[in-house]
Each structure stands twice: as structure tokens, then as C-alpha cells.
N, C-alpha and C positions, 0 to 999 in steps of 0.2 A: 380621832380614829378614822379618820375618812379623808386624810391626805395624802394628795399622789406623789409624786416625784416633779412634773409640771410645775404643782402649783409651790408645790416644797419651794423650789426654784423661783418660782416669780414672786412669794414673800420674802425670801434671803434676799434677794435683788430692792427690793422695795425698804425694805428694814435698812439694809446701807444707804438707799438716799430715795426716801420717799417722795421726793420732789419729781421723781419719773412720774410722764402719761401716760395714756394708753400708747400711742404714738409710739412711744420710746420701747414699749412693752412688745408689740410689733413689732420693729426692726428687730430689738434685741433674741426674741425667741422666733422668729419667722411664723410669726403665728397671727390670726385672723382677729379683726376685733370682738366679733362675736364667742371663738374661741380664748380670747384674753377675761373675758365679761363671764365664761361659765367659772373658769380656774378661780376668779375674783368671787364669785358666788361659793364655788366648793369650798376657798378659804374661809369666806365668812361662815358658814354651816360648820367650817369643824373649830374655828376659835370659839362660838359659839356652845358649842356640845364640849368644851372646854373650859368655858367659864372666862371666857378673852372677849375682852372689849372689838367689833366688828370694825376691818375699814371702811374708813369713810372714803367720799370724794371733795374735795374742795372745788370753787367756785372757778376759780380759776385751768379745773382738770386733773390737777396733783392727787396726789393720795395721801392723805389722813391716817397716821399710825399711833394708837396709845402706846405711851411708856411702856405699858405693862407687855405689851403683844412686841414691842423692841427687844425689852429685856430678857424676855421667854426665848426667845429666837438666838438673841445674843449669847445668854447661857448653854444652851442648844446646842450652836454652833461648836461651842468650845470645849463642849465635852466629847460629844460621839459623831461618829455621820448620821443624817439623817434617816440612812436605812437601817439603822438599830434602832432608832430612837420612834420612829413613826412606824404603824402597823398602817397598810391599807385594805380599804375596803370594799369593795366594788361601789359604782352608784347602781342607782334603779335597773336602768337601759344596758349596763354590761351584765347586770346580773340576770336581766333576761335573753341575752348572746348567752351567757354561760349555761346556763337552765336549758335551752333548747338543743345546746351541743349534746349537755350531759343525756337527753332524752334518746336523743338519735346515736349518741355513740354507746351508749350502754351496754353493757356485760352480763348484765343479772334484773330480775324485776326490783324496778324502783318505787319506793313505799317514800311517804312527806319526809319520813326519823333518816332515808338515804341525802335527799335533795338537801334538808337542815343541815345535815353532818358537812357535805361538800362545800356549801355555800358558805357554812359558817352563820346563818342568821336562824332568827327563830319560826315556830311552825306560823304564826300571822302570814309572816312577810314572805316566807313559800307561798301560803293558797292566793295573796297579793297577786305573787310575781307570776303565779300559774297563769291567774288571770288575764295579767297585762298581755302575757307570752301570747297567749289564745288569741286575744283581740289583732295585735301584730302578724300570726302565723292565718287571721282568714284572708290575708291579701294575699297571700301564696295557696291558699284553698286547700290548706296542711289544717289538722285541729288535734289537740291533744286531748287522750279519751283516758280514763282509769277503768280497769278490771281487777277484780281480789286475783285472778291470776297472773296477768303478767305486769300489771301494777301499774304506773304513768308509762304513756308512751305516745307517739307521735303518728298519726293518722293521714294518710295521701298516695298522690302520687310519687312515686319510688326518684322520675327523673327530677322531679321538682324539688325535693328531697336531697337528693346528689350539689344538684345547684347551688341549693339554699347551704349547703357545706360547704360550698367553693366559698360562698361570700363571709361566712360565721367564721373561715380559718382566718381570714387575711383580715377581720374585723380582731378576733382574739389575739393575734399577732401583735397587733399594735396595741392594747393595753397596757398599762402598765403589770409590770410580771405578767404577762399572756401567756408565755412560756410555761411557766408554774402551771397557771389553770390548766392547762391543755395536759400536761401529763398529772395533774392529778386529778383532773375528771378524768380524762381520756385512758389514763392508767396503761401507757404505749409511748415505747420508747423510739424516739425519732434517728437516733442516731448510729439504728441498727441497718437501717435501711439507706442511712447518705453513702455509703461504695456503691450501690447499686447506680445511682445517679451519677455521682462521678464516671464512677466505669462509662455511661450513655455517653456524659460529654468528652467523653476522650475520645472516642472509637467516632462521635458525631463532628468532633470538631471544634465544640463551640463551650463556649464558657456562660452558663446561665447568671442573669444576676443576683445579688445576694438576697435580694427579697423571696424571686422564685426559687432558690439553693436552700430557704428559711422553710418554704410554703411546700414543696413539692413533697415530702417526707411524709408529711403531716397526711395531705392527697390522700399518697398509696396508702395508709394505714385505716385513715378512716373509712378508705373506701373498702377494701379488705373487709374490715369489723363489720361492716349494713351486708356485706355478702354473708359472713358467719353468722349473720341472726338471721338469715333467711331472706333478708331485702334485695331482690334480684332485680334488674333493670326490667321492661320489657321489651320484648326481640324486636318489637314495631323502632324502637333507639337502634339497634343492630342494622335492620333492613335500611334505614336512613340513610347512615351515614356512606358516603362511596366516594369521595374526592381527599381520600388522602391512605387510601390502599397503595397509594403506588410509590408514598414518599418515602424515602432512604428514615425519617425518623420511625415509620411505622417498624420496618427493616428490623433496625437496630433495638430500639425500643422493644419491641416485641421477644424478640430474641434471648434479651435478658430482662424479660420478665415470668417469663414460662419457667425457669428452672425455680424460682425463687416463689412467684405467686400464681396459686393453682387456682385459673377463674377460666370461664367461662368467653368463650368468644367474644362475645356482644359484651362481656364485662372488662374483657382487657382493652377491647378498642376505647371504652371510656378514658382507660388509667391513659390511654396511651396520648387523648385528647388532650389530656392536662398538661402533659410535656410539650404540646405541640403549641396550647396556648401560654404556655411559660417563655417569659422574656426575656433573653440574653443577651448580653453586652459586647462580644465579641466572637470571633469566628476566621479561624484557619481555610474552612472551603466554602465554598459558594452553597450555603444551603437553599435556596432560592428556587428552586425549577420549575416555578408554576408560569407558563409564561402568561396564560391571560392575567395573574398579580403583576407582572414586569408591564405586561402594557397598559394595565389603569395609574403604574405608577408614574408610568412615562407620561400619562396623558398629564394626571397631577402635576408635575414638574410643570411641563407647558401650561396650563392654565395658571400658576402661579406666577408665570412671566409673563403673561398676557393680560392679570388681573393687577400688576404690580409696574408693570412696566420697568420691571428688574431683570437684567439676564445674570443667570448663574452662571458659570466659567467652565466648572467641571461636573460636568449634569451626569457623567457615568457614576461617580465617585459618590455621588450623594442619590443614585436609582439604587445602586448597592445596601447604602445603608438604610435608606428607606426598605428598601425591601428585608432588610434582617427586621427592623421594628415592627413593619407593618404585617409580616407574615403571622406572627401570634396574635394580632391585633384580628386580622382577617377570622382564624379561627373561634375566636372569643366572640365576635360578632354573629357571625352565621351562626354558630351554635348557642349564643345568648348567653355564656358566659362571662361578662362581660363585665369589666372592674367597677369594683362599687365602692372602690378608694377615693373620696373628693378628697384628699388631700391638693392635687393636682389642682383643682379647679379653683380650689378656696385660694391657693397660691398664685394663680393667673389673677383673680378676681382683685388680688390686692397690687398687682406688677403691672405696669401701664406700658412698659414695655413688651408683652406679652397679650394684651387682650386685643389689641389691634389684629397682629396674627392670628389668634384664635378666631377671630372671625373670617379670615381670609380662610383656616383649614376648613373651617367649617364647609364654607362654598365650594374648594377645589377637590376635599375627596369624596367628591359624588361618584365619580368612574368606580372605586372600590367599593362605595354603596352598594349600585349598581350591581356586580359581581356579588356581594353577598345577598343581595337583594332585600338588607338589611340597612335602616339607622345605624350611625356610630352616635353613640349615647356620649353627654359633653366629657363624661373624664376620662373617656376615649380619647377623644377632642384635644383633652384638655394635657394629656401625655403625646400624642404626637406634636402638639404646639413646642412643649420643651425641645422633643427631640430636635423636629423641624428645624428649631429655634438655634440649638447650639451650633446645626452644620450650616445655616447661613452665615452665622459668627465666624466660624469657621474659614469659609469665602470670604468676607471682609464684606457679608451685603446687611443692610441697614432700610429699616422701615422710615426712621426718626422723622425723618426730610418730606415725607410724603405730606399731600393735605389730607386730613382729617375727614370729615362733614357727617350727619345725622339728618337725617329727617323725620319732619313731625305731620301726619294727616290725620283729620278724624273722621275718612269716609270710609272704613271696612276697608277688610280684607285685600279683596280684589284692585279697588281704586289703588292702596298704598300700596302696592306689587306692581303696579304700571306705572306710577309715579317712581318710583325706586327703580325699575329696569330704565326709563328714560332720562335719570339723572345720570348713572351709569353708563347709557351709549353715551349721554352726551359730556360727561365727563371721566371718560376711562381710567386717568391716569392718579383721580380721588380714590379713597380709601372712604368708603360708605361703610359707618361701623352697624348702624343699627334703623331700623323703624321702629317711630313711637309713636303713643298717642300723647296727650296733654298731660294727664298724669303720669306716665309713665317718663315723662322728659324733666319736669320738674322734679323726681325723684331720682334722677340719672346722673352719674357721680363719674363717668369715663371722660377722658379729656378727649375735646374736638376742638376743628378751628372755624370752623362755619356751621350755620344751621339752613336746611331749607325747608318751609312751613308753609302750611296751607293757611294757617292761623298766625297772626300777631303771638307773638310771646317776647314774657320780662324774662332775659337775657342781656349778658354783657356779651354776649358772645355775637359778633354779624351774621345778620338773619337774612334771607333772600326770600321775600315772601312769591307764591306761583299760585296756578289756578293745577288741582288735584290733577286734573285733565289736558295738561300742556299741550298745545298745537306747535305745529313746525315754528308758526313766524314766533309766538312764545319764545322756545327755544333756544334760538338764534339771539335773540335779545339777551335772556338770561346767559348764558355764556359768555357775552358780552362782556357782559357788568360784572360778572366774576369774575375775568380771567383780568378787568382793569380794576377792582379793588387787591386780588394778588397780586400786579402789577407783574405778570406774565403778559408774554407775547406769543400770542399761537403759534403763529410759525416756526419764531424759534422752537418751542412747545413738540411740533411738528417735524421738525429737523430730528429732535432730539430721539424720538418715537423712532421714524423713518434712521437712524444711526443706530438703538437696540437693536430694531430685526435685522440688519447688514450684517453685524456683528457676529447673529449668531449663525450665519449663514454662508457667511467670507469673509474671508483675509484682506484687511486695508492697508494700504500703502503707502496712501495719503491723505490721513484724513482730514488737514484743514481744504484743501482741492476738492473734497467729497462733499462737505459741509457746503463750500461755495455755490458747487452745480446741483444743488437741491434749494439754495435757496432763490439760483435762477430759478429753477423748475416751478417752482411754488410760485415765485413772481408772475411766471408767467400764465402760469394755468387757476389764476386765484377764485375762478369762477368756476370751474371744473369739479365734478365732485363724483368719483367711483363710483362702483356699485358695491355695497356690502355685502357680502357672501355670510350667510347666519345657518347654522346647522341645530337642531334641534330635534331629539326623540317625542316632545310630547305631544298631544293632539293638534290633529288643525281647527279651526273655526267648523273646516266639512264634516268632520266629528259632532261638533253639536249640531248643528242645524241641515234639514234636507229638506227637499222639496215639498213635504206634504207641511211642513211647520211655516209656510211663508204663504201668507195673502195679503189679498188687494184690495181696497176701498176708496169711494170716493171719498170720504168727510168722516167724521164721529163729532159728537155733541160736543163731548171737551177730553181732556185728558188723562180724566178716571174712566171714561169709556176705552178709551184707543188701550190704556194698559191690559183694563177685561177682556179685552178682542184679542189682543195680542198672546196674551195666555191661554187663549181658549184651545190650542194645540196640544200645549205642555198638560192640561186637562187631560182630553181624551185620551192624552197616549199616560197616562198616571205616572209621570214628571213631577208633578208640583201638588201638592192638597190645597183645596179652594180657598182656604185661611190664608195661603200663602201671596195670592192676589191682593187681599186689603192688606197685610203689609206693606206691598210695593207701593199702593195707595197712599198709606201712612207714613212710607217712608220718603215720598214726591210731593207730602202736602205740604212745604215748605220753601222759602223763598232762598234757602242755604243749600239746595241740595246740588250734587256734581254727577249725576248720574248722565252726562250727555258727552258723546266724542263728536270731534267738527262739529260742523255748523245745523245738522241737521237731524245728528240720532239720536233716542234718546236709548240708555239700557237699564231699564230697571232694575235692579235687585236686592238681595237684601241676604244677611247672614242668619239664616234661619232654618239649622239641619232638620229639625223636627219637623219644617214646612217642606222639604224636599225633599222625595222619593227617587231621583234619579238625576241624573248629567242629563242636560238640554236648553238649547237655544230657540227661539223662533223669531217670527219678523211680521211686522205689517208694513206694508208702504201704503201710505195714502197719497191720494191725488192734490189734495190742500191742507197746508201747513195746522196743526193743532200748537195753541201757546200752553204750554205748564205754567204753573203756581211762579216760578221766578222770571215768566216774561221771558224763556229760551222756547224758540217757535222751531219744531220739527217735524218732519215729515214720513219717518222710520221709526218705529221702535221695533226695540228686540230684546224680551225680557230676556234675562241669565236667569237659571235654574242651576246651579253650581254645587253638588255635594261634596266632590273627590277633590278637596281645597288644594291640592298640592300640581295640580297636570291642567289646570284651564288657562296659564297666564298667556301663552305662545295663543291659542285661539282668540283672547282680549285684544293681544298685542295686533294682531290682525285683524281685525275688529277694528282696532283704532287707525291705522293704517288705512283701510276702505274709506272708514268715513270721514279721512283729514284730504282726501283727494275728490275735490269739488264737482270733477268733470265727470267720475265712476257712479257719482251718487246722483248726478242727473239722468245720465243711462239707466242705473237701477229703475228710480224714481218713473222712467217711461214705461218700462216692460208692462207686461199684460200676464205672465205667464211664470210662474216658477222656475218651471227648467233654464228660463232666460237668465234673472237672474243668478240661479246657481252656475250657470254656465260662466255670467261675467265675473264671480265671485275665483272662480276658476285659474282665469287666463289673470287675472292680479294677484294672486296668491304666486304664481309659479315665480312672480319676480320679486316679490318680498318673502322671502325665507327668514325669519325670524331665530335668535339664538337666546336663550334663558337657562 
């Protein structure tokens, strides 16, 4: 009595030749192995409550079928389909998606003898499922209350409410029979209201896809209902919203909704939200006219060729269709509507062709972040990666060929973000999937082709081991020794790089002649090295630290004194709580630790929110060198005080940068005065511009 249609299917499948794995179970139904492992579970629970021998696994992987559970199935097959034959049931988790619908969409006060009748189960497993519901509905800060007057009912915020029904439709949708549930709890007929939509996409243009064509109906009805019981939005959701009064969908939309649904201002601009973040598949006119959306997409296109070292062909062609995807994408975001379908993700998770890119969208659509001044949550991510995905296919462009790499540190946060930007400048044309730590890498199942680790690790995979904190001459070495275990050649390397941007920039005429007088160029200038031009929003180093957080000493006793001295700024100005000092201590009394850049600073810190009150940097120079715990003798420290983990790396990076340049740190090291060194801090900053 508790078999779906899935699993119907993955036992008929098995019963002809149980010698399938999970593997084969996978391909065969596009489905996760976690999600192969519940259906295999749901089987056993209803052969079980059937009196059927359970499968087994064998040793080898296979599945294990009694005669008896062959035969049942065999006969089965031959008399009826399966959907005469098997009733389904909800499990636990749907029957609390349905229980909370049924609360919120209600018509009449609901007593335990309404919720038993609907569900189909008995009065236990109602005040069960109440419960469970409850527990689930306080992370939404919604709670279900009972009154002898209006009987179960659902308690909160109205908008959060609204939300949590964008997510309950598109979760019931995909049930098996969702459909059913929904009109008969909902007791609302969907198909009175699909002209109404159609009529939108004609007049709009555009042809929604069949998921949103499934889902939108559903919307206006049950948004409708929470208005007829009196659930009104608040005008403060009205007063909000203001950046889409001017689009042709409000226009239209609006238009033929008024004759049809009598709401309220601030209630139709909702319904009308929904259409705007409803996804469509195609499109007769440009619906598109936000142009700050066209310029973060344009920005995206380029940073995908600059992080790929791929040029696209027809960048209008695919700004286009980006921007029909990404325009409902943008609204779902900003307003936090936002798909709570992992389907997408669990499908990336399992496609190796596909996770490499999802990590590249991840990095490039910052510029639309930005704009919504919001996260894109991964199955966000995880649907533009498809999309992404299919118009490169499209182009004929190709990840496959790229090098891989991962890296592994175990120094925090901070450290492994400066490691990870300096492997990146110094290898642009890698594809750097991920930062781990040691556990996290041993349980790491993406395919790469190189590893680089601060640590020794058992691996089959070539390992490049570095110091956390790599200096220039580091650098130069490491680069080396990679680019001759790839058996690349920079220059060509270099040619190849310096041929992408011509490309996208002019017309060649002849390109083996072009190739040649670059490889003069490079011959001859092989000592010569530009200047990087790096642009970056986030703070500078002159952000954390100012003049009154920087003093001077001759000497300290040892190096738990120079950190307490150091800190003593981040004190006074209540930066840091004084606990936060013997961590640093704790965290430097070791002969492993990497808290120092060049030759002379040391930066204490440590990941510890609860010990930091605020973003701040400070400095001591001393006039004679102090040795630490691991025999590195410096002469600067500058504890980090870091709360806002996302905006400090470009101040680090600068940071490192000061202190890998021998001649600036002797200068500092003389001043007498603050303002000096911030002053010298100054005039070296203006020529390392930093990009992140």
C-alpha cells in the first residue's frame, strides 16, 4: 500500500534481471544514488507490510530477488497496470507538504475527522503529523495554533506565508498524483484560469515553459483563496517593490487581471511577481529592457572568457538568451523566491561534465549578485549551469581539455583564499574546482588532474606540495615544475592566450605570420614583465588599519608579548574581546603555523566570530627582530581582526604584496611616526591594484 510509480518501476526493472547495480539504476532512471537507496527502502517497507520476502544486496553489488517477490510482480505484470493494481500513499515528509497546504488553503474551519478524511490515514498519525508540521514550520517562524472556533489553522507572517506556497506548489507538483492532491484538498479548479495565461503569453510574446504553464494556475488560485479568508499582504510588501512598475509584463499582466481578479493593489502586484519570475522557453520580442540586467550580463560573458580562456563567437546571441533566463532568475532572487527544486543540483552532482562549470557560474555571476544585492542560492546555480551549459554546446565550446586542479590547506579561512587567488593569477588558464581541508578531500569524489597542498596527502593523483604563504621566488619555481610535468610550453602557452584576445578584437588575415612575430616579441622581450591592471570593489588594506592602530617599539620580551602589544588598539577601539588575544597566542604556539608574509610580518589571526566585534587591522614595528615558536624572526606584526569573511581578501592580498617587497619593509621599519608609514603604505598601493 505505500508504492509509488518510481519505485513500481525500479522493482519491474530489477525483477527482469536483478543482476542491475545501483550504477545501472542511475543511468537507467536519471536518478541520484541517494534517491535510488530511498525507492529501494520504500520497496522494502511495502513488500514487507505485504508479507514479501525484502531485497537484498549481494556482495558483489547486485540485487537479491526472492522467487516469491519475482512471481508477485510477474503475475502483476500480466494481469493489470500497475495503477489499478497498487494504491499509493503518501510517505511521512509529503504528508506533511500536504497537511500544511491543506491548512493555508482552507475553505471552512478544520477539525482532526477533516485532516483524517483528506489524508486518508487515522486520528494518531494526524496529531503525529501535526507535530512534525510544527517542528518544520518554526524555521519559517509560521506555527500552527487550534481554536473550537476556527479550528487548525496557520499562524505568521502573511508574506512568508505567500512564499512558503510558492515552494509547497512546485514540491506537490512533483509528487506522484500531485495533481490529485491539489484539487482535492485545494478543492480549485486549475483549468479555469489557464486562458487567462495563455491570453498573457500571446499579447507578451513569449511561450512560458511547461513547468511554469503547470505551476502558475495553481499561484493565482491559491493566492486568491488566503485573500478570501481575509490573509492580506502588508502595504510595507506594496511600498517595496518599485523596479518593475515600468515593465511591459506589469502592462499586460495587470491589465487582464483586473477584469477576472478583484485584489487589491499591493495584492495584484504579487500575482503579478509570479509571472515575472516564471520561466519561459522562448520569445517572439525582446522582453529584456532592463539594461543594468544586459550590462552585468555582458560583464558575465567576459569574465567567462577570461576565467576560461575560451572565446565565444556570437556573444549577442547568447546576451539574448541569457538574458530571457536570467531575467526571472533576477526576480526570484531579489525577492527570495527562489527555486527550491534540487532536482537540478542532484543532476549536476552526479554529471562531471557539468560540475566543473557550475563552479565557474558560480564565480562569474557576481555582477547580477551585485544588482540584486543578493546570493544566487546553488539551484539557482545549478539551472543556469544547464542553461549556460547547452548554448556553449551550441557554439561548439568545450571545458573537457582544460586542466583541472583542487587544492588542499589547513590554515583557515583567510590563508586558503590567498593561496587560491595566487594559484589562479599564477595559473589562469587552470580550472580550480574547489578548496579543501584534509577531510573534506579525502571524501571528495569530483574528478581533477592535479592537486596542490599545503600537506602531504595519499593520492594517486600529482600533488605539488607549497608553503600556504607563497613568495614571488616560490612562484616562479612552482610554475615551473607544473607547466614541465604538463609538458606545456609557456610561451607557446602565451601565444596561445595573446591569439584569444586578437581574436575577439580583429580580423586576422594571417594567422601563421601573426603567431611568428609574437613569438619574436616574446623572444625578445623574455625578461620584460607588464604591469597588471586589477580592478576591485572591495576594501583596501587603508580600510582596516589607520594611523592611531600603528606603533613603534624598540624590543618585547618575546612573541606572546609583541602580539598583546599589537592588539592593544583593536582593544581600546572594541574590535576584538580580550579572549581573542590568547587565541592568537594559542594559535602561534606551534612550530606548524603560517601566519607570516615575506620575510618579516608576522599576522596573527584566527577564526573566531564570537571573539570579534568588529573589521580591524593594526601594526607594531619594532626596532629588533622578535623570533616565534617556529624560528621565523620578524620585525611587524599586524594582528587581523576579520568578522565580514566575504570583503577582506583584496586588503590581505595587499598586505602580502607590502611585505614580499624587501626595500618598502626597510622604509617602514625606519619611520618614527604613523603618518609616515601610512603615507608609504599609500604610494605602493596606488601601483598594486588588486582584482578578486
Amino acid at each position: 500500500m505505500l508504492l509509488d510509480k518510481r519505485s513500481y518501476s525500479i522493482i519491474e526493472l530489477l525483477v527482469q534481471n536483478p543482476n542491475n547495480r545501483i550504477a545501472d539504476l542511475e543511468k537507467e532512471f536519471q536518478l541520484t544514488r541517494r534517491q535510488i537507496n530511498y525507492s529501494i527502502k520504500k520497496i522494502n517497507d511495502w513488500l514487507e507490510s505485504t508479507y514479501l520476502p525484502r531485497i537484498e544486496r549481494s556482495k558483489n553489488g547486485s540485487f537479491s530477488l526472492d522467487q516469491k517477490v519475482i512471481q508477485y510482480f510477474t503475475n502483476l505484470s500480466s494481469q493489470q497496470e500497475e495503477s489499478e493494481q497498487l494504491e499509493y500513499v503518501p510517505t511521512e515528509k509529503e504528508r506533511t507538504i500536504l497537511l500544511v497546504f491543506y491548512l493555508l488553503t482552507k475553505k471552512e474551519e478544520l477539525s482532526l475527522a477533516h485532516i483524517t478524511d483528506v489524508l486518508e490515514v487515522s486520528k494518531n498519525t494526524v496529531v503525529r503529523d501535526i507535530k512534525v508540521a510544527n517542528e518544520w514550520l518554526n524555521d519559517y517562524g509560521l506555527t500552527i495554533i487550534y481554536t473550537r472556533t476556527e479550528g487548525y489553522k496557520i499562524k505568521g507572517e502573511e508574506l512568508t506565508i505567500r512564499k512558503l506556497l510558492n515552494s509547497l506548489l512546485e514540491k506537490i507538483l512533483q509528487m506522484y498524483k500531485g495533481q490529485y492532491y491539489l484539487e482535492k484538498i485545494g478543492q480549485l479548479n486549475a483549468e479555469a484560469v489557464l486562458p487567462i495565461i495563455e491570453k498573457i503569453e500571446e499579447v507578451l510574446g513569449i511561450q512560458y515553459t511547461d513547468q511554469s504553464l503547470v505551476v502558475l494556475p495553481w499561484l493565482l488560485l491559491v493566492n486568491k483563496r488566503r485573500v478570501n479568508q481575509g490573509n492580506i499582504l502588508e502595504k510595507s510588501w506594496h511600498e517595496s517593490v518599485v523596479d518593475f512598475r515600468d515593465t511591459r509584463e506589469y502592462e499586460v499582466i495587470n491589465e487582464h487581471l483586473i477584469p477576472l481578479i478583484k485584489l487589491l493593489d499591493h495584492e495584484r502586484e504579487w500575482l503579478i511577481l509570479q509571472f515575472l519570475t516564471a520561466n519561459f522557453q522562448d520569445s517572439t520580442k525582446n522582453v529584456v529592457e532592463d539594461k543594468d540586467l544586459i550590462i552585468a550580463i555582458k560583464e558575465m560573458i567576459w569574465l567567462f572568457e577570461e576565467k576560461t580562456y575560451l572565446t565565444i563567437s556570437n556573444k549577442q546571441y547568447l546576451l539574448e538568451r541569457l538574458a530571457q533566463h536570467l531575467r526571472p532568475a533576477y526576480y526570484r532572487v531579489k525577492y527570495q523566491i527562489s527555486l527550491k527544486n534540487d532536482w537540478y543540483l542532484d543532476y549536476i552532482e552526479r554529471e562531471e561534465s557539468y560540475t566543473v562549470l557550475f563552479e565557474i557560474i558560480k564565480e562569474i555571476i557576481l555582477p547580477v549578485e551585485k544588482l540584486t544585492n543578493r546570493i544566487f542560492n546553488n539551484n539557482e546555480i545549478a539551472l543556469l549551469t544547464f542553461f549556460f551549459g547547452a548554448e556553449l554546446l551550441n557554439q561548439g565550446i568545450s571545458l573537457e581539455n582544460k586542466i583541472k586542479a583542487v587544492v588542499v590547506c589547513t590554515n583557515g579561512i583567510s590563508i586558503s583564499r590567498i593561496l587560491n587567488y595566487s594559484l589562479k593569477e599564477l595559473f589562469p588558464d587552470f580550472i580550480f574546482l574547489n578548496v579543501l581541508s584534509i577531510r573534506e578531500f579525502k571524501e571528495y569524489t569530483r574528478h581533477f588532474d592535479i592537486v596542490f597542498s599545503t600537506v602531504p596527502l595519499e593520492t594517486d593523483r600529482k600533488t605539488f606540495l607549497l608553503n600556504p604563504l607563497i613568495t614571488e621566488k616560490e612562484k616562479q619555481a612552482l610554475q615551473k615544475q607544473v607547466y614541465q610535468y604538463l609538458g606545456i610550453d609557456k610561451k607557446e602557452l602565451s601565444i596561445s592566450k595573446l591569439l584569444s584576445v586578437i581574436k575577439k578584437h580583429a580580423k586576422i588575415y594571417d594567422e601563421d605570420q601573426l603567431v611568428s612575430s609574437l613569438k619574436n616579441m616574446l623572444n625578445s622581450n623574455a625578461e620584460t614583465r607588464d604591469p597588471i591592471e586589477f580592478e576591485s570593489s572591495l576594501p583596501s588594506l587603508l580600510n582596516y588599519l589607520n594611523e592611531e592602530r600603528i606603533q613603534f617599539i624598540e624590543e618585547v620580551d618575546d612573541w606572546k608579548e609583541g602580539i598583546r602589544l599589537a592588539c592593544a588598539p583593536l582593544i581600546e577601539e572594541q574590535k576584538i574581546m580580550p579572549q581573542y588575544i590568547e587565541t592568537l597566542i594559542n594559535e602561534n604556539d606551534t612550530e606548524h603555523t603560517y601566519s607570516f608574509l615575506g620575510e618579516t610580518m608576522a599576522i596573527p589571526h584566527a577564526d573566531r566570530p564570537n571573539q570579534i566585534l568588529n573589521d580591524g587591522f593594526s601594526m607594531l614595528i619594532l626596532k629588533r627582530p622578535i623570533q616565534f615558536k617556529n624560528k621565523h624572526k620578524v620585525q611587524i606584526i599586524v594582528p587581523l581582526a576579520i568578522e565580514e569573511k566575504t570583503n577582506h581578501l583584496k586588503a590581505i592580498l595587499q598586505l602580502q604584496k607590502l611585505a614580499e617587497d624587501t626595500e618598502l619593509m626597510k622604509k617602514l621599519m625606519s619611520k618614527q611616526k604613523p603618518e609616515e608609514v601610512i603615507e608609504i603604505i599609500k604610494t605602493k598601493l596606488l601601483n598594486i591594484e588588486i582584482k578578486v
